[in-house]
C-alpha positions in Angstrom: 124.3 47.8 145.4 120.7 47.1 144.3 119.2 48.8 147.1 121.5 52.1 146.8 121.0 52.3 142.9 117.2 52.6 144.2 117.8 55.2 146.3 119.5 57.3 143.5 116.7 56.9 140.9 114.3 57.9 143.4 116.4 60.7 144.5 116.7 61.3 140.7 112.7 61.3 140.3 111.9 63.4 142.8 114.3 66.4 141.4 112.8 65.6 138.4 109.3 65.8 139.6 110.3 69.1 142.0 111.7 70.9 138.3 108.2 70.0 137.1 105.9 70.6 139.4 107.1 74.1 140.8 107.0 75.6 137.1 106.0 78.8 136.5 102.6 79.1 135.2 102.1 80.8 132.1 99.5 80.3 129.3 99.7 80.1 125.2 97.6 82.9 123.3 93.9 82.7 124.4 91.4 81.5 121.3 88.5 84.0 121.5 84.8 82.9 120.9 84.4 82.9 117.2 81.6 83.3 114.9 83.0 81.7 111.8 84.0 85.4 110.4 85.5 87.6 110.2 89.2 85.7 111.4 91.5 87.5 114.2 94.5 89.0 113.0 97.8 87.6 113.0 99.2 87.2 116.3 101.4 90.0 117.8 104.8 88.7 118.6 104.4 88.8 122.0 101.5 87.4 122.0 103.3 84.2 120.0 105.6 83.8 122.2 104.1 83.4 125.5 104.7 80.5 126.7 102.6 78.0 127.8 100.6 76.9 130.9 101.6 73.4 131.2 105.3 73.9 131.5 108.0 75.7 131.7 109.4 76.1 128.3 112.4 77.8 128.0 115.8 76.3 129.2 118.1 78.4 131.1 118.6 82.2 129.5 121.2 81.3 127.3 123.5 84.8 125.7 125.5 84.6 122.7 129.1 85.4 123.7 130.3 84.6 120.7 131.1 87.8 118.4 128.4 89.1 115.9 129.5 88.8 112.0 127.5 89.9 109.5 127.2 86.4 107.1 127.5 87.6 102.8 126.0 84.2 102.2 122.5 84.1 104.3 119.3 85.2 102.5 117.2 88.1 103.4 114.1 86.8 105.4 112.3 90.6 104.9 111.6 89.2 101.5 108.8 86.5 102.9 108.4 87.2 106.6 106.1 90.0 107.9 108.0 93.5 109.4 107.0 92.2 112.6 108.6 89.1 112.7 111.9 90.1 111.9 113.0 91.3 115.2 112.3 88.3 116.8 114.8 85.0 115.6 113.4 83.1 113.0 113.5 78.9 111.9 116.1 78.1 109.6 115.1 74.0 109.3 111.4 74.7 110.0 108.6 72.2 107.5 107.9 75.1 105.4 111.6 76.1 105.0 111.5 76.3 100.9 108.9 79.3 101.5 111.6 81.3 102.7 114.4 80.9 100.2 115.4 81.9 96.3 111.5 82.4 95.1 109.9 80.9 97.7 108.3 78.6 95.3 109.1 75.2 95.6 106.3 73.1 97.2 106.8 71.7 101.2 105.1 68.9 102.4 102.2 69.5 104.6 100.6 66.6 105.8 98.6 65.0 103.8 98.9 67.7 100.7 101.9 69.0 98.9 101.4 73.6 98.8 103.2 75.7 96.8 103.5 78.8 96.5 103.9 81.4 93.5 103.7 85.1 93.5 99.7 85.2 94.2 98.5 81.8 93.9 99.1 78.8 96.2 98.4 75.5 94.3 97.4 71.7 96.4 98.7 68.5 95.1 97.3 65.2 97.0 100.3 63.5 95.8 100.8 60.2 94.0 103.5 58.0 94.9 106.6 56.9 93.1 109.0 54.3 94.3 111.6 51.7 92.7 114.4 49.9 94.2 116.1 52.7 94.8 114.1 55.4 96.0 110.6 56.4 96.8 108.9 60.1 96.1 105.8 61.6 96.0 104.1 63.6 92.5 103.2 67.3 92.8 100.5 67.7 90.1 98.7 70.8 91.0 95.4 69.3 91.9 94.1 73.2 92.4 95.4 76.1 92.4 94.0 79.2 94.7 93.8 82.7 93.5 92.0 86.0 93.5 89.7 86.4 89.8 91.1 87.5 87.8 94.6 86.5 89.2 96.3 89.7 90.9 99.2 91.5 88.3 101.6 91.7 91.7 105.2 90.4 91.4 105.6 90.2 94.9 105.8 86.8 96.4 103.5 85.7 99.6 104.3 87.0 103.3 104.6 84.7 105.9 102.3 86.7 109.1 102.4 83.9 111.2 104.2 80.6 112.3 104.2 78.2 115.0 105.3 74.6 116.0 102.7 73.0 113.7 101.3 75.6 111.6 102.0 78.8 109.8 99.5 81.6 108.2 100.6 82.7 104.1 99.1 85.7 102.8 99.3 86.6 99.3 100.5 89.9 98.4 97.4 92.0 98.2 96.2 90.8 101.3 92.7 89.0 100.2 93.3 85.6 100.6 94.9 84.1 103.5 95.7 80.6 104.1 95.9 78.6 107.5 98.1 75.4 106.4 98.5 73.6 109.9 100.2 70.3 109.6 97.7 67.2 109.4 94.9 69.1 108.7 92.7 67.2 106.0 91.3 70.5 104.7 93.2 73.4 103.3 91.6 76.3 104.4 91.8 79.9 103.8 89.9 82.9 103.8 89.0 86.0 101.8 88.3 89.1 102.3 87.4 92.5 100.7 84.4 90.7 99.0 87.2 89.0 96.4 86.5 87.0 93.4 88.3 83.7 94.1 89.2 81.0 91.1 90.1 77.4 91.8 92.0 76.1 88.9 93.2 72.7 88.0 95.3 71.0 85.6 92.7 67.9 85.5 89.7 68.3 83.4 86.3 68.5 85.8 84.1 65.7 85.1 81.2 66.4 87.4 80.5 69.9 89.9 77.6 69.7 92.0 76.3 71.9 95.2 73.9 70.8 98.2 71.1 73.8 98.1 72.4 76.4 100.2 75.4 76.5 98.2 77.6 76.1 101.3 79.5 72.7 99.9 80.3 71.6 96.3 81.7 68.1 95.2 83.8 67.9 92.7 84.9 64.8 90.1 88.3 65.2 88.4 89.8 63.0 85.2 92.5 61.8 87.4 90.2 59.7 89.5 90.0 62.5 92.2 86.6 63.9 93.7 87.0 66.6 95.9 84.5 68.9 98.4 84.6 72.4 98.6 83.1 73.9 101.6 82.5 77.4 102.4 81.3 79.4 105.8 78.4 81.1 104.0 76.6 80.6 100.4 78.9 81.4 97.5 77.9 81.4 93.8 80.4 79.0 92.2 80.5 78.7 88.5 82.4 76.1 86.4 84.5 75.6 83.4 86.4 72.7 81.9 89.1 73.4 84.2 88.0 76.2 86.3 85.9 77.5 89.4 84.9 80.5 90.0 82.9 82.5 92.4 81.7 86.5 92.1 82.5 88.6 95.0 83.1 86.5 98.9 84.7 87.2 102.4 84.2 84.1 104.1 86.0 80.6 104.9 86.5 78.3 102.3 88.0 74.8 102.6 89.0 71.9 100.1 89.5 68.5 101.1 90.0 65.8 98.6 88.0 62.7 99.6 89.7 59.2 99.5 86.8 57.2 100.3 83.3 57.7 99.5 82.5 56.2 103.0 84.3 59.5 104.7 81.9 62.0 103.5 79.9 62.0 106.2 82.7 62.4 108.6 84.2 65.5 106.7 80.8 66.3 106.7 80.8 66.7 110.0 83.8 68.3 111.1 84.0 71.0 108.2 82.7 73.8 110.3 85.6 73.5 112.7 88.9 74.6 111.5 92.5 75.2 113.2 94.8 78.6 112.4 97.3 77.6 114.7 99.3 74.8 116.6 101.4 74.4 119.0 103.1 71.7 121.1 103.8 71.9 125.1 106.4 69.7 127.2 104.3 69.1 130.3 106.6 66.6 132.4 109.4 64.8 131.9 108.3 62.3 128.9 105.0 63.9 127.8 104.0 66.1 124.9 101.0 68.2 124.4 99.1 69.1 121.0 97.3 72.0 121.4 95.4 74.2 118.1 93.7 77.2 118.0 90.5 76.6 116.7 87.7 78.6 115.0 84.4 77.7 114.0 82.3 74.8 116.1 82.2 71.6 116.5 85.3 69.4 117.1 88.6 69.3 115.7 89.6 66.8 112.8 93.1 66.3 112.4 95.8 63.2 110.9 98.1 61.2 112.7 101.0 59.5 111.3 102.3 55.9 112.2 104.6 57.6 115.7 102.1 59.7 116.7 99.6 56.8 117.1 102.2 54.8 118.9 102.6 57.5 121.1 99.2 58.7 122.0 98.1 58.7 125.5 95.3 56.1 126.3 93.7 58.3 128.9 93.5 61.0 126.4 90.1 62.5 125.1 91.6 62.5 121.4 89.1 59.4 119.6 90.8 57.8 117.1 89.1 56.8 114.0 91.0 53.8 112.3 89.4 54.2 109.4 89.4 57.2 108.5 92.6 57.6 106.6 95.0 58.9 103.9 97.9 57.9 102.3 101.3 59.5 102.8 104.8 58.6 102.3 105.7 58.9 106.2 102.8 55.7 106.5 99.2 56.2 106.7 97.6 59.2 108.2 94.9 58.6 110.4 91.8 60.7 111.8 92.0 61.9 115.1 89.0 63.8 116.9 89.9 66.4 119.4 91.3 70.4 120.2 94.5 68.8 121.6 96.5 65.4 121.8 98.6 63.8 124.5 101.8 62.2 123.4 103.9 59.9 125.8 106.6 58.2 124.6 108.9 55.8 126.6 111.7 57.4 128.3 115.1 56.6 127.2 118.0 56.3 130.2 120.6 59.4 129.7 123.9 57.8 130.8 127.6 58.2 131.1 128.5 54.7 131.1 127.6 51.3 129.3 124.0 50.2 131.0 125.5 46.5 131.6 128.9 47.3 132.8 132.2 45.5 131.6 133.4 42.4 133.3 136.6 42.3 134.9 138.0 39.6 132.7 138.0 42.3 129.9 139.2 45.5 131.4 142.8 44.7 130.6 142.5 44.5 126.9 140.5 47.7 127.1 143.0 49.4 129.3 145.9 48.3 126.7 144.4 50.8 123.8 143.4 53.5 126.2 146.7 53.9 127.2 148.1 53.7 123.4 145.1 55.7 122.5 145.2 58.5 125.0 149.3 58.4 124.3 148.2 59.2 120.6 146.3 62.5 121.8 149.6 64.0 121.6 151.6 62.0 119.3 148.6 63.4 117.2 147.0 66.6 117.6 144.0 67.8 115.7 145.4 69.4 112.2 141.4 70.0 110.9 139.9 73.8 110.9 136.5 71.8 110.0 133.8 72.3 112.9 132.3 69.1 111.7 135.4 66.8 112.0 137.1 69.2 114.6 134.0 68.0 116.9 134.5 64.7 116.1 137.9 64.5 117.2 137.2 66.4 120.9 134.2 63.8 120.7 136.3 60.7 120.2 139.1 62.1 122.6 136.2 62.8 125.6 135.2 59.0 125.4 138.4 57.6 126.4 137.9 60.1 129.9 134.5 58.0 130.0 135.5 54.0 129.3 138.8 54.9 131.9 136.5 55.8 134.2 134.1 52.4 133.5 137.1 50.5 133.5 138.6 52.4 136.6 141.4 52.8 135.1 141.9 57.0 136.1 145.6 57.4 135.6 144.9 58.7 131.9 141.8 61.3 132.8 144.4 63.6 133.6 145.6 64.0 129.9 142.6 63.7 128.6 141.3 66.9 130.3 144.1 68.4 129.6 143.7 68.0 125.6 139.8 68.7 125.8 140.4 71.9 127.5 143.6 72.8 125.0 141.1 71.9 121.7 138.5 73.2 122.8 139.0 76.8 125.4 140.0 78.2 121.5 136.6 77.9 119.5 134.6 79.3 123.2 137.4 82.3 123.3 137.2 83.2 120.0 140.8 82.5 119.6 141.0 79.5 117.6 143.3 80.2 114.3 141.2 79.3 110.7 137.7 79.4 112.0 135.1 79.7 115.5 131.7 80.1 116.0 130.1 83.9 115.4 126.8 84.9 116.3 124.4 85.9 112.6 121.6 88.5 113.7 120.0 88.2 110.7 118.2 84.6 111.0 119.2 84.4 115.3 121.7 82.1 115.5 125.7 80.5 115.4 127.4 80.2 112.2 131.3 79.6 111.5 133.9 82.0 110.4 134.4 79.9 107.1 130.5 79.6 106.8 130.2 83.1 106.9 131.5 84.0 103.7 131.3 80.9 102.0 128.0 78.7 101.7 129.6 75.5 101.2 132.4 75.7 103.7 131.8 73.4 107.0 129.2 71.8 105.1 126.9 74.3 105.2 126.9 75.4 108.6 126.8 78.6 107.6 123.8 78.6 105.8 122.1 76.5 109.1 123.0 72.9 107.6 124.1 70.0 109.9 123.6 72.7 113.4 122.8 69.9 115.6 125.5 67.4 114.4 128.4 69.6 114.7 127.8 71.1 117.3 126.3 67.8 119.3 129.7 66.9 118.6 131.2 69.7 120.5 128.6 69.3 123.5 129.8 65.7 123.9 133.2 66.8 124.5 132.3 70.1 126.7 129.9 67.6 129.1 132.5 65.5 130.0 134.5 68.3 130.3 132.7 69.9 132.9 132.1 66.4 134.5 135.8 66.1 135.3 136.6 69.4 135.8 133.6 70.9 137.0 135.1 74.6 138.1 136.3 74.7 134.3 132.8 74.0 133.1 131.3 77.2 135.4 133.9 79.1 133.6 132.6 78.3 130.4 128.8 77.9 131.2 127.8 81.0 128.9 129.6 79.4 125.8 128.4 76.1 126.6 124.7 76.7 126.8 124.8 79.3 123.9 126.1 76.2 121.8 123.0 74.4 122.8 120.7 76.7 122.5 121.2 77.1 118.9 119.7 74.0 118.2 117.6 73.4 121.6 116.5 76.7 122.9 112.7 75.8 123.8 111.8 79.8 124.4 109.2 81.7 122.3 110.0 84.6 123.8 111.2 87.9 121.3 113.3 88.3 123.0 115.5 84.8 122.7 118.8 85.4 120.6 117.9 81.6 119.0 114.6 80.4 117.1 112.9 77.6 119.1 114.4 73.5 118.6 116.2 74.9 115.4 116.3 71.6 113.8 113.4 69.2 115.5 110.1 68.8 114.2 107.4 69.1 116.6 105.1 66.9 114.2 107.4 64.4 112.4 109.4 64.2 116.1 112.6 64.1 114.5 114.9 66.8 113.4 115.8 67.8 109.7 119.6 68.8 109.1 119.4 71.1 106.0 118.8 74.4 106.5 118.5 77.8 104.2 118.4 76.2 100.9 115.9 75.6 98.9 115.3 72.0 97.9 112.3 70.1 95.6 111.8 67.8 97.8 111.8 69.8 101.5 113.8 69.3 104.1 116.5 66.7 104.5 118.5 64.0 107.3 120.7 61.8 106.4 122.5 60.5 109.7 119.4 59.9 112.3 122.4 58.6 114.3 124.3 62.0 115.0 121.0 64.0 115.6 120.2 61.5 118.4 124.2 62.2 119.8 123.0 65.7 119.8 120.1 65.8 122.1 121.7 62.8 124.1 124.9 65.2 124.7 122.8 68.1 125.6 121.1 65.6 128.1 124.5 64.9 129.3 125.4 68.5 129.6 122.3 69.1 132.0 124.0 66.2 134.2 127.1 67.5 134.3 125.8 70.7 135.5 123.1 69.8 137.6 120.4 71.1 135.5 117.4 68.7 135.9 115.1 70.6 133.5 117.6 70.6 130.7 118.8 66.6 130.9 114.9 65.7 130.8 114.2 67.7 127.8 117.5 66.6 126.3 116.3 62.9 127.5 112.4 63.4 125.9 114.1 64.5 122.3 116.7 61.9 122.6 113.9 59.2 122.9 112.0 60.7 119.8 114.5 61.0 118.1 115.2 57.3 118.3 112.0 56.5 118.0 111.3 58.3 114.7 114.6 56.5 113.8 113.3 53.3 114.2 110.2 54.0 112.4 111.2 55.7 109.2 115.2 55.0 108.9 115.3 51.5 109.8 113.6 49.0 107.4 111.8 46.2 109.1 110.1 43.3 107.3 106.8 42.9 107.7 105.8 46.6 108.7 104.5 47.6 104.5 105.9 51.0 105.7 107.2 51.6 102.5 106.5 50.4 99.3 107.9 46.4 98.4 110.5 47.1 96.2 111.9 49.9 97.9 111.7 47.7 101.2 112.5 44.7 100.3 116.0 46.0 98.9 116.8 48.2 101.1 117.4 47.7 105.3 118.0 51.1 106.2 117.3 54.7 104.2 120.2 56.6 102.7 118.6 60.1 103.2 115.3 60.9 104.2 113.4 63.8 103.0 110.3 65.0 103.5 108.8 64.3 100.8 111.7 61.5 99.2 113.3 58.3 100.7 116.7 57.5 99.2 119.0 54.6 99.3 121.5 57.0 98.4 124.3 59.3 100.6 125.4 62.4 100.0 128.6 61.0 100.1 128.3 57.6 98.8 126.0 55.7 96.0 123.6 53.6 97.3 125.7 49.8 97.0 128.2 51.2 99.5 125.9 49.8 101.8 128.9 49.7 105.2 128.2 53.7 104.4 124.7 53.5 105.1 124.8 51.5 108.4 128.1 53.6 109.1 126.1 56.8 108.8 122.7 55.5 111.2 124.7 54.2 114.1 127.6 56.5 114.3 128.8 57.6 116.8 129.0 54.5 119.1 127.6 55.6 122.4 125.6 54.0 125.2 123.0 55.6 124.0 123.2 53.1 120.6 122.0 50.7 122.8 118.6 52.3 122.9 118.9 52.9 119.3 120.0 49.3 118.1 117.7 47.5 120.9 115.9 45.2 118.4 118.9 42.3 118.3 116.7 40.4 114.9 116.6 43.8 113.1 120.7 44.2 114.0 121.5 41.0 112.7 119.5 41.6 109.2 121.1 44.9 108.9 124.6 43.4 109.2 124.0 40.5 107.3 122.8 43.0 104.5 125.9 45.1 104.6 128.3 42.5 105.3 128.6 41.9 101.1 129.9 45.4 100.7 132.8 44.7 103.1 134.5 42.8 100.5 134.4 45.7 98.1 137.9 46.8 96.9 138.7 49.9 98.8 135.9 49.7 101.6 137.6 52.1 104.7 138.7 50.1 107.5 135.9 52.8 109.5 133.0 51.9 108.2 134.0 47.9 108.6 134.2 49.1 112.3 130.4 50.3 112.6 129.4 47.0 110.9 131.6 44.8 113.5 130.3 46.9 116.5 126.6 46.4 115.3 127.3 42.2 114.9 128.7 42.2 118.2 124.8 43.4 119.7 124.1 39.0 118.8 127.5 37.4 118.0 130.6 39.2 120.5 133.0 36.5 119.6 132.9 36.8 116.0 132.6 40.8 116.1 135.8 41.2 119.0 138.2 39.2 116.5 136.6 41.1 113.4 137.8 44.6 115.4 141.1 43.2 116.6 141.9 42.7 112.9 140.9 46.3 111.8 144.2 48.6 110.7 141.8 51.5 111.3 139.0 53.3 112.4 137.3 55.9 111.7 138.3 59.6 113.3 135.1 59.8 115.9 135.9 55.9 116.6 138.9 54.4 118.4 140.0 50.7 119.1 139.3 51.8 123.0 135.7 52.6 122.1 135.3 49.5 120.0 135.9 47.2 122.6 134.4 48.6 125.2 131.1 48.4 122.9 131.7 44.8 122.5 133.0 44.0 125.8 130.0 45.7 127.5 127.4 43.9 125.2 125.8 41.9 128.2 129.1 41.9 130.2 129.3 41.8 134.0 127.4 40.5 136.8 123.9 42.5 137.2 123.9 44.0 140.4 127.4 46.1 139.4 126.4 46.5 135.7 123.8 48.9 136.5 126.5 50.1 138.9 128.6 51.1 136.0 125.6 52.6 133.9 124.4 54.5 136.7 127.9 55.6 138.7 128.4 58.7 137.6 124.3 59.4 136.5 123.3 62.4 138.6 125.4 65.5 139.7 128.6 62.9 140.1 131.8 64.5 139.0 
């Protein structure tokens, strides 16, 4: 068995390696030589879309056969993107998401400085940080604000010229000033032009303004304990007030970096005359990710690196590390890295059908008894929800029982399991189903609902691009074992089913694409954020790190089931961030001082994490209804929750936290479930009689999957556990 299983994964690596290597070449937008002024113009959209050398970056041309609608609740993107961007689909989830909604005012997050932007002025806060018991946030305080001098009479808010995976360019309305914030850059820098008086503003009081004697770098001492340098490509005449700088006519570079240490002077010192205006990020292989910034100026590149990223980094990268150079930030410490590009490899993560260790014989029978009564109940029961969210749940849950019969070889009940997938679910991909469906929004580029269409709340936003990737990783799930078993249904339905993952995984940056490019991950946090087109104080938003790993995992899956290597490794590679980030900034280890004490020493997993906020809270639930909380990080139970939940100690202290709110009046019999199932990673016995007391579950979970969670917790002899984690792996229907 041992021997075969070796043939397969080599087999496996080797199609792998053949998607890889015979890529097409193609290259990103070529940096021209630069002499520090004037700066390029924005890029052309064709030129930001080319894709780049390293890899081939687009999955499969996915259409959108889904009808058009024409949403009444989506906002107009003319009103902060530039004309030439808005034939092209745009992010709806993207880091600098609050620049595009209501006034486009409320600050974002990036690292290490909180912007925002109003009407003509773009202000800087290196924030302070709040955190009790409860929940942890960083201060905006407008440390400086940027504008022309005096400050321009326009009502028009700032355009958006330019954005990429790791960057964006904001012009203000007149067209001066022009600001390249690329994500941990420790300088904010922009430019002027037209020989425009710039003023630097603050709400501090300056103590202390000083220049070096060609006037090309100030330092400045604020009231608040703050001393910041002000660099600038060629001599500017700066003048001071109490509060005030201000400079007579300048077209030139000028960057601001606040200095955290006296002893990193010299190193900003150094690296000031090199600056980024773009970045990007490449898959080259299977489990690698490349960093890559346009650059201007000389010298090298300084840029920050949070906690994953320097977990991640490739030790035969040029990228130097300095340890200690570093600021603070509420995602960890941000440390200085040196170099034009970075090389990120993270472990790979095994995409599989099946439980990894199999289930021993001596259990299938127990399992066997509640598929039958739960495959009976798919008709004794039929979905009554219009919801996308819980109608995806329920095709989820139902396609689970196809897998455990097939782990448990028990195949009798596949049959009417396919049948009821393809009953639920042929509806929503005809455009037939009766109270809602998917419908493709021109607007923004992407899938909304009938009910989200004309009403912002309904589906839980989906309508206004909330919670993409969970409902419709939901529906994946369900489609992939669909085609699995019934493989000529799932070339029927190929168009549907990769137009459904391309709206939240469509790597193109081609114009042309009808989706914007990983709707929902972050190329720099490597995780995805859930909320979408609304406008929030503190940014972007996830609450269930759980489901957004179920999404990638099930667009993995959906690559298996159709043979498509290049799609299960990318689905694989984000699968494994995703879990990683998970790990990182969701689960609360002791020991790590990721987080301030009090927050960390009450709390064993976040609520909601936000960009710039973590809270103990739900959306749903306060934060004591701590069975919620675990609930919400580990559902749904997959094999993939293996890789998720791997650290046993950590399991056992986040159960042991939770297990107190289970004796709460009222606590659903659901949630008790995802507490049992995560006890049963270091105690099976006590966790199988804990589930075989439960009166419920919850409607993604079944008894069947419950047990064949705990029965397959280190179950089975070796040689044909793998054997059931790797039966059905590759092109096996």
């Amino acid at each position: 068995m041992l021997k075969k299983l070796r043939r397969n994964f080599k087999t496996f690596k080797t199609l792998i390696s053949k998607t890889f290597n015979n890529s097409p070449s193609s290259s990103s937008s070529p940096s021209k030589p630069y002499k520090f002024l004037p700066l390029p113009l924005p890029l052309s959209p064709s030129e930001m879309s080319s894709p780049s050398q390293s890899f081939r970056q687009s999955l499969p041309p996915a259409v959108a056969p889904f009808p058009q609608t024409q949403s009444t609740v989506l906002p107009d993107p003319s009103n902060f993107f530039a004309p030439h961007l808005l034939s092209s689909p745009l992010p709806t989830n993207s880091f600098f998401q609050n620049f595009t909604v209501k006034n486009g005012d409320q600050p974002e997050y990036i690292h290490p400085y909180l912007i925002k932007s109003s009407l003509s002025a773009v202000s800087i806060s290196y924030p302070s940080m709040f955190s009790n018991t409860a929940f942890g946030y960083q201060v905006f305080n407008a440390d400086w604000t940027v504008s022309e001098n005096p400050a321009s009479v326009s009502q028009k808010p700032h355009i958006i010229s330019s954005f990429s995976d790791l960057s964006l360019i904001l012009d203000t309305p007149s067209g001066n000033l022009r600001f390249f914030l690329v994500r941990g850059s420790p300088f904010i820098t922009f430019e002027a032009f037209n020989n425009t008086p710039i003023s630097i503003s603050t709400i501090h009081a300056i103590l202390s303004f000083s220049s070096n004697s060609s006037q090309t770098k100030f330092t400045v001492t604020l009231n608040n304990n703050q001393t910041w340098l002000i660099y600038s490509s060629s001599p500017i005449n700066l003048t001071h007030s109490l509060s005030q700088i201000t400079s007579g006519g300048f077209s030139g570079i000028v960057r601001i970096v606040v200095l955290p240490n006296p002893h990193l002077e010299s190193i900003l010192d150094r690296f000031c005359s090199c600056y980024p205006v773009s970045g990007e990020v490449n898959f080259r292989n299977p489990s690698s990710l490349e960093y890559k910034w346009e650059k201007n100026g000389w010298g090298n590149l300084l840029m920050l690196a949070h906690p994953l990223h320097l977990r991640l980094l490739s030790s035969d990268d040029s990228a130097i590390v300095l340890d200690d150079f570093k600021y603070k930030s509420i995602d960890g410490d941000l440390v200085g890295v040196v170099g034009g590009s970075w090389v990120l490899k993270p472990d790979p993560v095994s995409i599989t059908w099946h439980s990894i260790n199999g289930i021993g014989e001596e259990f299938q029978s127990e399992i066997i008894s509640a598929l039958v009564k739960d495959v009976e109940g798919l008709k004794s029961s039929p979905i009554t929800t219009t919801s996308s969210y819980f109608y995806g749940k329920a095709i989820a849950r139902a396609a689970r029982l196809a897998l455990i019969a097939e782990e448990v070889n028990f195949l009798q009940v596949i049959p009417e399991v396919r049948k009821f997938l393809k009953d639920a679910i042929e509806p929503w991909l005809r455009g037939t189903f009766n109270g809602n469906g998917f419908l493709y929004d021109s607007k923004w580029g992407g899938l909304v609902t009938q009910q989200g269409a004309s009403d912002s709340g309904a589906d839980f936003g989906f309508g206004v691009y909330n919670d993409h990737h969970y409902h419709i990783g939901y529906f994946l799930y369900a489609i992939a074992v669909l085609v699995k078993i019934d493989p000529a249904w799932g070339r029927k339905f190929r168009p549907q089913a990769y137009s459904l993952m391309a709206d939240f995984m469509n790597l193109s940056r081609r114009s042309s694409s009808k989706f914007p490019r990983l709707r929902c991950f972050d190329l720099y946090k490597l995780h995805s954020w859930a909320s979408g087109l609304t406008e929030f104080a503190d940014g972007r938003n996830q609450e269930s790190s759980s489901e957004a790993v179920n999404a990638y995992y099930s667009a993995a899956l959906l690559g298996l089931a159709y043979g498509d290597t290049h799609l299960a490794s990318i689905g694989s590679t984000l699968t494994g961030l995703e879990i990683k980030a998970a790990q990182t900034w969701w689960q609360i280890r002791g020991g790590e001082n990721l987080y301030e004490t009090d927050f960390a020493r009450e709390n064993k997993v976040v609520g909601v994490l936000w960009s710039n906020k973590r809270d103990s809270g739900l959306w749903f639930a306060p934060p004591d209804w701590r069975e919620c909380r675990l609930g919400i990080q580990l559902l749904p139970l997959l094999p993939i929750t293996e890789a998720l939940f791997s650290d046993a100690t950590f399991a056992k202290e986040l159960v042991d936290w939770t297990l107190p709110s289970l004796r709460r009046e009222g606590v659903g019999e659901g949630w008790k479930g995802f507490a049992y199932a995560l006890q049963g990673i270091y105690d099976k016995d006590g966790a199988v009689a804990n589930i075989r007391n439960l009166k419920g579950f919850d409607d993604g979970n079944s008894l069947s999957n419950l047990l064949w969670w705990i029965h397959s917790r280190g179950g089975g002899e070796e040689g044909e556990g793998f054997g059931g984690g790797w039966k059905h792996w590759w092109f096996s229907h």
